[in-house]
TORTORMI-570769 format. One line per field, with one value per residue (C-alpha): residue in three letters; chain; z, y, x. Coordinates in Angstrom, 3 decimals. Layout:
r (ALA;...)
c (A;...)
pz (Z;...)
py (Y;...)
px (X;...)
***
This chain:
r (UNK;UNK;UNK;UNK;UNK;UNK;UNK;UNK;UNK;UNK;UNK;UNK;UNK;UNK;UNK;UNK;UNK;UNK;UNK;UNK;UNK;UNK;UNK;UNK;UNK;UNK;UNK;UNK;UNK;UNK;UNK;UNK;UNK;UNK;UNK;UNK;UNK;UNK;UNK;UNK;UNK;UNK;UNK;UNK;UNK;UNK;UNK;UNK;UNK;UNK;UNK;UNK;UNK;UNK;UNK;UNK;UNK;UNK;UNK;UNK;UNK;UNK;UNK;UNK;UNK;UNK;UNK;UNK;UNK;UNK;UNK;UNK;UNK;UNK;UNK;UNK;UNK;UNK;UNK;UNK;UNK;UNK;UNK;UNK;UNK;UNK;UNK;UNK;UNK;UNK;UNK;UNK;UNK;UNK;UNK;UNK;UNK;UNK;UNK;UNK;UNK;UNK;UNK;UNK;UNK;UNK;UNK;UNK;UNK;UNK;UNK;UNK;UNK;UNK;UNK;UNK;UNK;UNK;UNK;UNK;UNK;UNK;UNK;UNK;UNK;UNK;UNK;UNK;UNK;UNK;UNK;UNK;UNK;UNK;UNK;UNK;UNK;UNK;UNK;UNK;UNK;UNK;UNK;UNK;UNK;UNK;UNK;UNK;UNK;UNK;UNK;UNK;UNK;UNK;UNK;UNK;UNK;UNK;UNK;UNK;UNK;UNK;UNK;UNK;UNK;UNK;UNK;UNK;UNK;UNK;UNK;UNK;UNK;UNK;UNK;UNK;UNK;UNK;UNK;UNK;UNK;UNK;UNK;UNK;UNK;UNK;UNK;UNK;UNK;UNK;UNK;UNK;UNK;UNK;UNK;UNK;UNK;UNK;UNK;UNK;UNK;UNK;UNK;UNK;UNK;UNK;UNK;UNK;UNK;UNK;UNK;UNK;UNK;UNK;UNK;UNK;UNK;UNK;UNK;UNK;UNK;UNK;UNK;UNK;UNK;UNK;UNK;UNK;UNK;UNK;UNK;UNK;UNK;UNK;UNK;UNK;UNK;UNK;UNK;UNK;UNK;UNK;UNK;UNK;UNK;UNK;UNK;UNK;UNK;UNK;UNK;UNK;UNK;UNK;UNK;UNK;UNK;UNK;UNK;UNK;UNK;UNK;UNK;UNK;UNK;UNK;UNK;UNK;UNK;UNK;UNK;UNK;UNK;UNK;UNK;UNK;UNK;UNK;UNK;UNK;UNK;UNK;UNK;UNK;UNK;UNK;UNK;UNK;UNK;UNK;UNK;UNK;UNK;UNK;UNK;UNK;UNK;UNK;UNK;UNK;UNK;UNK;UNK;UNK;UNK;UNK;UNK;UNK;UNK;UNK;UNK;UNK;UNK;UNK;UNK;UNK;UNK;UNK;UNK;UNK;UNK;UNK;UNK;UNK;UNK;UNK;UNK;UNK;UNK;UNK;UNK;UNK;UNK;UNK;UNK;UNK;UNK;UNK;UNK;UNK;UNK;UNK;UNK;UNK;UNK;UNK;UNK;UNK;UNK;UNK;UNK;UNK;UNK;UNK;UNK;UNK;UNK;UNK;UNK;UNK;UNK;UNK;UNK;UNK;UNK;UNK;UNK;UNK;UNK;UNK;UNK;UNK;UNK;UNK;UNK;UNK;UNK;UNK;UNK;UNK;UNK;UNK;UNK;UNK;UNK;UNK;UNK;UNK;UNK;UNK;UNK;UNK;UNK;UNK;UNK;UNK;UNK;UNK;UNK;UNK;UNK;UNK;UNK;UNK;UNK;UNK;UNK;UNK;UNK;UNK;UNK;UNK;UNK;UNK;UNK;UNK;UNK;UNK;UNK;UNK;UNK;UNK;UNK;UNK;UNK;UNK;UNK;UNK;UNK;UNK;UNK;UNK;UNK;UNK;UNK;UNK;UNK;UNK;UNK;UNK;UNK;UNK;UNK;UNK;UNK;UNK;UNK)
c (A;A;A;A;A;A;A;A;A;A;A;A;A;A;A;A;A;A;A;A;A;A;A;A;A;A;A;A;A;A;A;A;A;A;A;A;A;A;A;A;A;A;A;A;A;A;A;A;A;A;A;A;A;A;A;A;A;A;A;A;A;A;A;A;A;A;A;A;A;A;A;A;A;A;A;A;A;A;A;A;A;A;A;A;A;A;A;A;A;A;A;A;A;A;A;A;A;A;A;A;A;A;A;A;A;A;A;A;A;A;A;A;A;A;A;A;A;A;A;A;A;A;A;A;A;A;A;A;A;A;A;A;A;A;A;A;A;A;A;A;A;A;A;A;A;A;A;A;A;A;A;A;A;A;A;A;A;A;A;A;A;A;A;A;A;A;A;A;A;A;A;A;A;A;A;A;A;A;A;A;A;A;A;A;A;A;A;A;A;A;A;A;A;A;A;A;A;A;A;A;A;A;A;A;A;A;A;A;A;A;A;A;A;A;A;A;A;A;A;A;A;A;A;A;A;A;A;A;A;A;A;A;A;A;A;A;A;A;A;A;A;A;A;A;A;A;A;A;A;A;A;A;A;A;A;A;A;A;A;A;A;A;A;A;A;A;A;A;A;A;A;A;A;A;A;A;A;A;A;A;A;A;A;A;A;A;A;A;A;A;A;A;A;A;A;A;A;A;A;A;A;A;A;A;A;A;A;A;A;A;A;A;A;A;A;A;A;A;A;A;A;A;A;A;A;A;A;A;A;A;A;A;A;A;A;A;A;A;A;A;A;A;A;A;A;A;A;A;A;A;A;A;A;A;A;A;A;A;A;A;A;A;A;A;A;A;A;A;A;A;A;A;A;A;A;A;A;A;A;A;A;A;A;A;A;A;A;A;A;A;A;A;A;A;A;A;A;A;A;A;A;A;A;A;A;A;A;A;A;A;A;A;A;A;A;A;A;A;A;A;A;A;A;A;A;A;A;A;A;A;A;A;A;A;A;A;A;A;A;A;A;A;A;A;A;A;A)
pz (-7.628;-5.647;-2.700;-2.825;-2.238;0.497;2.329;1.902;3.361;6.215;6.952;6.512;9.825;11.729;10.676;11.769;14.823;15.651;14.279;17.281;19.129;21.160;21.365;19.761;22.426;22.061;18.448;18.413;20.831;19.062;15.896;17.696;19.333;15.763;13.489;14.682;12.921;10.702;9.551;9.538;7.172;4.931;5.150;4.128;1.775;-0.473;0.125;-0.828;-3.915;-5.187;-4.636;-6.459;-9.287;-10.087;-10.361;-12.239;-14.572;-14.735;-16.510;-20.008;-18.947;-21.381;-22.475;-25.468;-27.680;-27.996;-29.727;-27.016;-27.798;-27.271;-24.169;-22.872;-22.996;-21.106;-18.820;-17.366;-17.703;-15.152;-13.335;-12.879;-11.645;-9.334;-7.372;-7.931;-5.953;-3.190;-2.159;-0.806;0.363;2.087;3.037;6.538;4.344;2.857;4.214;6.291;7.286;5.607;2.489;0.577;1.951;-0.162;-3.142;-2.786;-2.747;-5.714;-8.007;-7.594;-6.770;-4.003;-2.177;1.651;3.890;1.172;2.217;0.378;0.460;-1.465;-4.588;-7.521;-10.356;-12.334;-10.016;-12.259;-14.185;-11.196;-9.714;-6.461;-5.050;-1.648;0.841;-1.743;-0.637;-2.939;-1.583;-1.891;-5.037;-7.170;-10.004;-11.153;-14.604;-15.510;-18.857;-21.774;-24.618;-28.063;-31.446;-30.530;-29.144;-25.276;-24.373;-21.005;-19.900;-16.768;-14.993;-12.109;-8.613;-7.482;-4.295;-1.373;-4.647;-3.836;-5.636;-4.634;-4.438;-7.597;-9.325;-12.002;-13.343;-16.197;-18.882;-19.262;-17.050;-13.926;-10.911;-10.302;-7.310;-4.084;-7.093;-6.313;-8.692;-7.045;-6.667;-9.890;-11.587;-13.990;-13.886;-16.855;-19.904;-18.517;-15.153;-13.706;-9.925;-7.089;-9.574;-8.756;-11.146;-11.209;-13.434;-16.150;-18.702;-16.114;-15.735;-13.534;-10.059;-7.498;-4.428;-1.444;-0.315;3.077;4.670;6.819;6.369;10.357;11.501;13.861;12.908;9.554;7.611;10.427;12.635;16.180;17.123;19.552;17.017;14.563;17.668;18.688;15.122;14.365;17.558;16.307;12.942;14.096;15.337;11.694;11.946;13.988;11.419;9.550;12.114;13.446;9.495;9.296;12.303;10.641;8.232;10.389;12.635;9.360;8.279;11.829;12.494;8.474;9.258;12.456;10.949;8.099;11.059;12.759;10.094;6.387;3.401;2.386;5.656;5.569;2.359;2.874;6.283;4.630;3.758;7.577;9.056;6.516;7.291;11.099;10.579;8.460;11.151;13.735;11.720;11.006;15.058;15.462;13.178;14.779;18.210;16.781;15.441;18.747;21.141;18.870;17.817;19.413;17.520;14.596;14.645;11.779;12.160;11.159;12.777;11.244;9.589;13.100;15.322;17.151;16.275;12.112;13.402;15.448;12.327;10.277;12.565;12.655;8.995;8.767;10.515;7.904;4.700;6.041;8.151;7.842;3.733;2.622;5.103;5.015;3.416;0.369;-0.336;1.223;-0.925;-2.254;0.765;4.388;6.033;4.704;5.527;9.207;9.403;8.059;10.749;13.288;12.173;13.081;9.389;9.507;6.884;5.699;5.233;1.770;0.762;-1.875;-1.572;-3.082;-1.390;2.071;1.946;3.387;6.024;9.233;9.083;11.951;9.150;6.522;6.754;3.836;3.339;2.934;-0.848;-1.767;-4.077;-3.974;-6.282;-6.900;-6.883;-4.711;-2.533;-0.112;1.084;4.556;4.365;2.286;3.106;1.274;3.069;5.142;7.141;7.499;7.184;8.155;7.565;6.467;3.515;3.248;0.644;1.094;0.408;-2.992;-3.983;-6.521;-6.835;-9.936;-10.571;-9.274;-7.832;-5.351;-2.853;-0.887;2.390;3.192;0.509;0.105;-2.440;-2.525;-2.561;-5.884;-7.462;-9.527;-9.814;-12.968;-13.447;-12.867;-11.360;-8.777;-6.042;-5.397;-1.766;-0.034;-2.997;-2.061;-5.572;-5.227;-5.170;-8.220;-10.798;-12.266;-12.525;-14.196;-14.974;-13.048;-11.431;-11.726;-14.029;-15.186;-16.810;-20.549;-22.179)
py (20.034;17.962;17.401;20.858;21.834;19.519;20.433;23.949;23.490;21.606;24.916;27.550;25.666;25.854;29.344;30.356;29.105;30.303;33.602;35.376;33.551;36.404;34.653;32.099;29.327;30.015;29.588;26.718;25.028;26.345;25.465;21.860;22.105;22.951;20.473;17.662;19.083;20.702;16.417;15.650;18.008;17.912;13.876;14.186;16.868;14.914;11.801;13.733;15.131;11.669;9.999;12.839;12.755;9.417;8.542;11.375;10.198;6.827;7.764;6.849;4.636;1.557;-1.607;-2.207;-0.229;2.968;5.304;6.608;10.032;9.891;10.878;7.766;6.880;10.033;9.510;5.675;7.080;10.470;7.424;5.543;8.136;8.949;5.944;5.715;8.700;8.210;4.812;7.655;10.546;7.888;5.145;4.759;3.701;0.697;-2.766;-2.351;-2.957;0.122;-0.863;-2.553;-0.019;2.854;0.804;0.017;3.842;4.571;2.231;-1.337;-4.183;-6.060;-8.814;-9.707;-10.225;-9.215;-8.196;-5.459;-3.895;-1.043;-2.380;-0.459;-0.812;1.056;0.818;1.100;-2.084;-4.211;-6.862;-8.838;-11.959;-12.526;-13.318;-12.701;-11.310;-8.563;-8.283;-5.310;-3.460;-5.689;-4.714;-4.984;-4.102;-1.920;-0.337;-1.808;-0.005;-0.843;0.154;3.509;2.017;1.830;-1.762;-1.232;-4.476;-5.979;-8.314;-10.260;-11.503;-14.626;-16.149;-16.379;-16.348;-14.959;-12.376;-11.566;-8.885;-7.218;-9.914;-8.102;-9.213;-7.510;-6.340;-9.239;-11.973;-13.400;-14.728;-18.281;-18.716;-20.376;-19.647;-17.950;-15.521;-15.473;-12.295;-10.780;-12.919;-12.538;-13.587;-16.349;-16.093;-19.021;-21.167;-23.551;-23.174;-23.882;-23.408;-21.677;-19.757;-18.332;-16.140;-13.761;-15.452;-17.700;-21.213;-23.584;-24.106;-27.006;-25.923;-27.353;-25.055;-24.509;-24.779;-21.917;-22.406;-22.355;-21.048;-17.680;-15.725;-16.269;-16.124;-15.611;-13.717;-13.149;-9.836;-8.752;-9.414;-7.171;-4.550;-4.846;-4.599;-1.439;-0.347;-0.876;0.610;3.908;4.610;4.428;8.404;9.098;8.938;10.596;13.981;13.744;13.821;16.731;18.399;17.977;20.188;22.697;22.809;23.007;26.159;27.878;27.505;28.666;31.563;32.733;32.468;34.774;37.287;37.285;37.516;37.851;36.025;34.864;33.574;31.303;30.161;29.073;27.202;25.436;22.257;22.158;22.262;19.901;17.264;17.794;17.063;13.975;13.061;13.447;11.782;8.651;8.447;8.451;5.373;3.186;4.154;3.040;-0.569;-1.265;-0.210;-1.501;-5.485;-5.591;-7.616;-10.236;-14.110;-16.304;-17.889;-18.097;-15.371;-15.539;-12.527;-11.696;-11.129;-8.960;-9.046;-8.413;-5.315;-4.305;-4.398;-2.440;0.266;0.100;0.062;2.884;4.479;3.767;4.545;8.334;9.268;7.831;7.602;10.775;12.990;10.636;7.233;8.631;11.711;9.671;6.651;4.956;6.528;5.959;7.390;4.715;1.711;3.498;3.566;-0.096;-0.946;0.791;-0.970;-4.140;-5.251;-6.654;-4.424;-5.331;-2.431;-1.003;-1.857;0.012;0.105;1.697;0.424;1.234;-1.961;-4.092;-6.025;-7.544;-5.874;-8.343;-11.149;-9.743;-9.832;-7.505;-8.828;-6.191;-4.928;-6.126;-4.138;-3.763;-1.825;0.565;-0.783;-3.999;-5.473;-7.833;-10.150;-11.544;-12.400;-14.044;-13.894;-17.199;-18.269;-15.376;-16.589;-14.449;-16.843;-15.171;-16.014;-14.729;-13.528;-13.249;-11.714;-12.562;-10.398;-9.043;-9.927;-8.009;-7.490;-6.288;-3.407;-4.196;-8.017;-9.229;-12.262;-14.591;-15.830;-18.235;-17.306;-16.595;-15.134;-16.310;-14.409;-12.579;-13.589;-11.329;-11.527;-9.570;-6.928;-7.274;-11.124;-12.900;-15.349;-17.969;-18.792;-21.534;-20.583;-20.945;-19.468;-20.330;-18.280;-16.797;-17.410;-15.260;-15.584;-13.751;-14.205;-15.120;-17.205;-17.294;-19.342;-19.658;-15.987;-17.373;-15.029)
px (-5.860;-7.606;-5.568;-4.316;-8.066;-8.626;-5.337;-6.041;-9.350;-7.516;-4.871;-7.993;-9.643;-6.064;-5.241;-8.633;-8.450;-5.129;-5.627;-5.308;-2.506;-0.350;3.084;4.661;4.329;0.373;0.437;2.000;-0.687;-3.961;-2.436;-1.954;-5.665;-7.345;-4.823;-7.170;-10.738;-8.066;-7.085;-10.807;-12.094;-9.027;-9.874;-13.939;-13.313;-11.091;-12.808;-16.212;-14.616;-13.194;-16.371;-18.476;-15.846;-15.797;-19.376;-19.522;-16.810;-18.748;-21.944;-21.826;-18.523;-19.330;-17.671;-15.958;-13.217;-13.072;-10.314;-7.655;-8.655;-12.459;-14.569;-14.745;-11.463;-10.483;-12.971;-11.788;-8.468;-9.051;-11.243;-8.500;-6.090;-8.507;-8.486;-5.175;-4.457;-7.227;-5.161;-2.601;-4.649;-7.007;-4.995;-6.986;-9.921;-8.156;-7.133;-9.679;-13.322;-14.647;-13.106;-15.998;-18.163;-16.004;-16.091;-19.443;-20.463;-18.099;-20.031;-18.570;-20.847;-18.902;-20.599;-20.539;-17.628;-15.071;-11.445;-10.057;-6.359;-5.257;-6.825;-6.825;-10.228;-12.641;-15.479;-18.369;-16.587;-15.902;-17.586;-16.069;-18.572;-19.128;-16.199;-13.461;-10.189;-8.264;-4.760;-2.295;-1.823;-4.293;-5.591;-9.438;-11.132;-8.357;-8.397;-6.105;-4.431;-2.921;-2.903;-4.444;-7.711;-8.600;-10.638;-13.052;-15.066;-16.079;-14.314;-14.855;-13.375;-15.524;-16.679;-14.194;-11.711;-8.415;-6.256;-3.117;-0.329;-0.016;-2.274;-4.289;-8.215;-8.007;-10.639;-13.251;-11.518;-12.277;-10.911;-12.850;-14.895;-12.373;-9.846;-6.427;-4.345;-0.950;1.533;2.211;0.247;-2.737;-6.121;-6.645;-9.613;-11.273;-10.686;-12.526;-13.517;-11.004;-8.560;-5.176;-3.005;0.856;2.433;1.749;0.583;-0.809;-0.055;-2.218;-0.513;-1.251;-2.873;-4.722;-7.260;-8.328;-11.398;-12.763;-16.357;-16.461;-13.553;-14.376;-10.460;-11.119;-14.678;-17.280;-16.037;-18.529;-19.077;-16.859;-13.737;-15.689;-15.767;-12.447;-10.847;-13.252;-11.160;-7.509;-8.960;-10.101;-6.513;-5.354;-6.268;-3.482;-1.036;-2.945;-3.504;0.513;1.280;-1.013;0.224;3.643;2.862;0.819;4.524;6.895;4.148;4.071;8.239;8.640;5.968;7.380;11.450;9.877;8.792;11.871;14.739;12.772;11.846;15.447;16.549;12.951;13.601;17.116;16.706;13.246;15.356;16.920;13.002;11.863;14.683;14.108;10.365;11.202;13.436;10.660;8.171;10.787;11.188;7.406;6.711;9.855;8.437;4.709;6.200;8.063;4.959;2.090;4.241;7.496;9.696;8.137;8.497;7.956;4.603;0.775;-1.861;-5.214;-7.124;-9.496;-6.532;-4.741;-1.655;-2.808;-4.875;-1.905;0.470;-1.622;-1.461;1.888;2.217;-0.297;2.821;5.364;2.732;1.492;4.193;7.833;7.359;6.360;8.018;11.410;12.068;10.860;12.779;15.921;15.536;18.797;20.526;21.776;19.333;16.751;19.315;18.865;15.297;14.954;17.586;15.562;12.670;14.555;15.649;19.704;21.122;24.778;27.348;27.542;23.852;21.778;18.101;15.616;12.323;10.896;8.741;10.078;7.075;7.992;11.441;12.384;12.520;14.543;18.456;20.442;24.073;27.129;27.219;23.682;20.957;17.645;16.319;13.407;9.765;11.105;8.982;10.668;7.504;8.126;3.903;1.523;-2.378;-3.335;-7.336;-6.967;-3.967;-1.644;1.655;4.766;8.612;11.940;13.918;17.315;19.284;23.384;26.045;26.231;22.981;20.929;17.162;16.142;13.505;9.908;10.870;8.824;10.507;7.947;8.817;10.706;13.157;16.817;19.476;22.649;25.995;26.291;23.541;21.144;17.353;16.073;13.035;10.243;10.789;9.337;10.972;9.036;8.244;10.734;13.363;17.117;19.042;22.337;25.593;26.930;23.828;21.482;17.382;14.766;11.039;7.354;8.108;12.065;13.831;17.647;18.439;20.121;22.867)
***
């Protein structure tokens, strides 16, 4: 309900304020005009109701195990699907510098200078140390079941430790201080510091790490970058409000189709205005990637620069506008081969895909005949000391991702081959023609 209250709040400020519009060609620019407070207080009104209901759900939120069907257990459940949901509804709030702010205020303890991404946790549970960096789709403190009983504990991300895509700290672990927990990867029981892990169950992995005590782009940043990202940041929203006005425009053309010719004929040309707005909104995010980072080159770019700020606006572009209104409702079809194409991906004839992300579409060449399946996420970047290091992935013709695989850069697929669920592709792997792999990391797929 809770995005249907917040959008509804967001319509009831546009439809007052074009209330009294004369003729169509009015009504179309006051609803315009009013969209934009329309966006913001659809945008605070969710965001106030997700912060009010999770701290609520986190009083007498307490560690240890507790049957599945018991108040606490429904409580860090709803908790969970709470955040889970605000990742989508509030995107503009994540990956960026008000991040640790917003988990701060929903209950987390998160130190200074922390980078979060779309990170997923049970705030009142969590606990990140100064400087750490929690990359896309991690994982903190979530909940575990089995056996009927739910297990809640804290766990912990530690100083200028690193945890990344996908990698989960889950119930009672932590990440060790300048540690790493690589993609799709769990955080192990106990780890010594500077320690880096791969793999789920996790398996020590060699690693040099960095220092950035002093460098300015990546831990200590002077002020003007801090000004000049806050900059690039704030036009995150705009996604956000054309996404909005979307809707407002599908609404008004829907509402004046009803005045013209009648309930039925609305209803039966609502698919042909939805497509056409999904068609608009896909044009609007290509346009956004080629204006805001022309086309992507393999190479490093550190955390406090433009051209990372620049790409999350872009991407901002893809998440809010391009995915809900088009790539998802056309996935496994043509149209999404066309967008990626437009986006600057090389996409072979007779592909099948299932996945929209696919980052720094420049770097990633499809063969003819190849698969990528739903839940893929074809890496072209990893974020390792808060470098962003870019470079490509190829998959050639024939070749099959399995379910939820995730490729590094720097990687390639041979002709025919098959990666399994659920796998992931190390970075600088070349898998040969013809053979199969499965597993985290990838190994030789027996049977």
């Amino acid at each position: 309900a809770m995005p249907l209250i917040a959008l509804g709040a967001g319509l009831a400020v546009v439809s007052a304020g074009a209330r009294d519009a004369a003729t169509p060609g009015q009504l179309f620019l006051r609803a315009t005009l009013w969209s934009v407070p329309g966006t913001l207080v659809a945008l605070v009104l969710f965001a106030a109701l997700t912060l009010v209901s999770v701290r609520v759900l986190s009083v007498g939120l307490r560690e240890g195990f507790h049957p599945v069907h018991s108040r606490i257990a429904w409580q860090a459940w709803c908790s969970e699907r709470i955040m889970d949901a605000a990742r989508n509804w509030l995107y503009p709030l994540y990956a960026s510098m008000l991040t640790p702010m917003w988990l701060r205020a929903l209950g987390a303890t998160i130190g200074k200078d922390v980078e979060a991404s779309t990170v997923l946790l049970i705030p009142s549970l969590t606990t990140v140390r100064d400087g750490a960096f929690l990359a896309d789709d991690t994982m903190v403190a979530p909940y575990e079941l089995g056996s009927g009983w739910m297990r809640l504990e804290q766990a912990q991300v530690g100083k200028r430790a690193f945890l990344g895509n996908s990698g989960i700290a889950s119930a009672g672990r932590k990440v060790p201080a300048r540690g790493l927990v690589a993609v799709l990867s769990s955080a192990p029981q106990k780890a010594k510091k500077g320690t880096s892990w791969l793999g789920s169950p996790p398996q020590k992995l060699p690693r040099a790490v960095a220092d950035g005590e002093s460098d300015a782009r990546t831990y200590q940043p002077p002020g003007r970058l801090k000004v000049a990202r806050a900059a690039w940041e704030t036009l995150r929203l705009v996604p956000v409000w054309l996404s909005f006005l979307l809707l407002v425009g599908v609404l008004v053309v829907m509402q004046l189709i009803h005045r013209e010719w009648g309930f039925t004929v609305a209803a039966l040309s609502s698919g042909v205005t939805l497509a056409y707005a999904g068609l608009v909104a896909l044009l609007l995010a290509v346009l956004a990637k080629w204006i805001l980072v022309g086309r992507i080159r393999a190479g490093d770019q550190p955390l406090w620069s433009s051209f990372v700020w620049r790409n999350e606006v872009a991407d901002s572009f893809v998440e809010l506008l391009a995915a809900p209104w088009m790539a998802r409702p056309a996935t496994g079809t043509p149209i999404l081969t066309a967008m990626l194409r437009l986006l600057g991906s090389r996409i072979g004839r007779g592909v099948w895909c299932e996945s929209y992300w696919l980052p720094e579409a420049d770097l990633i060449s499809v063969g003819d005949g190849a698969t990528v399946n739903r839940g893929c996420v074809v890496q072209t970047h990893l974020f390792h000391d808060r470098i962003m290091q870019i470079d490509r992935v190829t998959m050639a013709d024939g070749a099959t991702l399995g379910c939820h695989c995730v490729t590094l850069p720097a990687s390639s697929i041979g002709d025919g081959s098959t990666v399994g669920p659920a796998s992931l592709v190390m970075r600088g792997d070349r898998i040969p023609p013809g053979t199969r792999w499965q597993g985290n990391p990838i190994a030789p797929w027996r049977g």
